[in-house]
VEXDREN-2710 file (C-alpha; in Angstrom, 1 decimal):
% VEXDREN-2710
k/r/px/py/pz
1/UNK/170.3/156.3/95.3
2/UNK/170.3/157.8/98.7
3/UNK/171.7/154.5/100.7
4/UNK/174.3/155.9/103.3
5/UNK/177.8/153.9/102.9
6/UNK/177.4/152.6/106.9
7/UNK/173.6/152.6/107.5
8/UNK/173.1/152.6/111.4
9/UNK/171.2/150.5/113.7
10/UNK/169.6/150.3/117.3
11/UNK/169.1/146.9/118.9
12/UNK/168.0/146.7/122.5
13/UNK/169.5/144.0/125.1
14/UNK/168.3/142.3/127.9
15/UNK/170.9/140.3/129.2
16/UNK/169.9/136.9/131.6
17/UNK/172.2/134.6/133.6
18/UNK/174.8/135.5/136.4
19/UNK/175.6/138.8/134.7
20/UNK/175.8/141.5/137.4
21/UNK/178.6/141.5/140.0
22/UNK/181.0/140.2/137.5
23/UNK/181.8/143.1/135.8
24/UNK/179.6/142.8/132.6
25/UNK/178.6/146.5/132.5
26/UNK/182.5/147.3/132.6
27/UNK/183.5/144.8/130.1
28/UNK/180.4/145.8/127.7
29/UNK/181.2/149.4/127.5
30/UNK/184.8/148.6/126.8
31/UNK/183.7/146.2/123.8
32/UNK/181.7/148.7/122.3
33/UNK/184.4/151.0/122.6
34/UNK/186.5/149.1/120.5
35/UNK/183.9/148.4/118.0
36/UNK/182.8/152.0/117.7
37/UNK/178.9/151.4/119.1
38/UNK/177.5/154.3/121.1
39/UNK/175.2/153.9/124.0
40/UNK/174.4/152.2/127.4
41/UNK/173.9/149.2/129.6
42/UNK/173.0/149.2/132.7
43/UNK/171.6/146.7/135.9
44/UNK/168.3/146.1/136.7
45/UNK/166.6/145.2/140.0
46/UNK/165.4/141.9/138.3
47/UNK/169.1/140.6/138.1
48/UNK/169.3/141.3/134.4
49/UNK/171.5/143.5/132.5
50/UNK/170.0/146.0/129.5
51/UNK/171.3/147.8/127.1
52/UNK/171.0/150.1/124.2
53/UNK/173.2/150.1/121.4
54/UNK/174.1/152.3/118.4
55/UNK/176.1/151.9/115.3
56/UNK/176.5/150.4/112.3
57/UNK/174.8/146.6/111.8
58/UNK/178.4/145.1/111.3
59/UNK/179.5/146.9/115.0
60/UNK/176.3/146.1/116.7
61/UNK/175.8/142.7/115.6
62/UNK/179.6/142.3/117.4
63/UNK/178.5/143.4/120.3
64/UNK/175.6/141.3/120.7
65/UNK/177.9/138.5/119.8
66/UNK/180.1/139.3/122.4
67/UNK/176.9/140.0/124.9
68/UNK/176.4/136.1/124.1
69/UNK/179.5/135.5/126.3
70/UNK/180.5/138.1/128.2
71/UNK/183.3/138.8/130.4
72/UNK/185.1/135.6/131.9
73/UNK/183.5/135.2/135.3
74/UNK/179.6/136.1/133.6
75/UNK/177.2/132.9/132.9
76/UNK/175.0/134.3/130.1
77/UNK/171.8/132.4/129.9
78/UNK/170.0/134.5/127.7
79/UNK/169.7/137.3/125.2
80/UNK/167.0/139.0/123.6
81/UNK/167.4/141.4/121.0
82/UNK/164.8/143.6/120.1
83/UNK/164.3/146.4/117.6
84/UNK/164.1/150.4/118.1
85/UNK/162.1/151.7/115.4
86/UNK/163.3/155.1/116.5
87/UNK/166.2/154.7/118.4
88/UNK/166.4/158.6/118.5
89/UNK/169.7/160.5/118.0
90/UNK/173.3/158.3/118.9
91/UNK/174.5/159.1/122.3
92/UNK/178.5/160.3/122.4
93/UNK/180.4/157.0/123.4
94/UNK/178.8/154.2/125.6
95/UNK/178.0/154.6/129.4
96/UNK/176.9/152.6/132.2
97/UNK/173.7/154.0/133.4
98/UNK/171.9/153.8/137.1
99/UNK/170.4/150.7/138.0
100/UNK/166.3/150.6/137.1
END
């Protein structure tokens, strides 16, 4: 049996509500520095927040958790997961990206 101890996942997040301005981005990337998840968020024009995350499915499922509330002066209305099929190598760490 070949199953890797951890086995890793990719989930992508697009964040709705009063979410940018409020120090989400910030707050994100220090969340999933304390539950180990590699990748990146970052605003979009729209007023949403997205984001890209890496690690194992106890880690990421955290962080979406925690995407649920955010940081204390966010209003999250909405989050949808979605699935990477290939999510590609990990990124090193967890960065805030340009805005798209």
């Amino acid at each position: 049996m070949n199953a890797e101890p951890h086995p890793t996942i990719t989930r992508h997040l697009l964040i709705t509500g009063h979410v940018q301005g409020v120090g989400y981005r910030w707050s994100m990337v220090q969340a999933a520095e304390r539950l180990g998840v590699t990748g990146w968020v970052r605003n979009r024009q729209d007023g949403r927040v997205e984001a890209c995350a890496w690690g194992t499915e106890q880690a990421v499922l955290a962080l979406i958790d925690w995407a649920h509330r955010g940081p204390e002066h966010a209003r999250v209305d909405r989050v949808v997961v979605g699935n990477v099929p290939d999510g590609g190598g990990a990124p090193q760490g967890f960065v805030q990206r340009e805005t798209v």
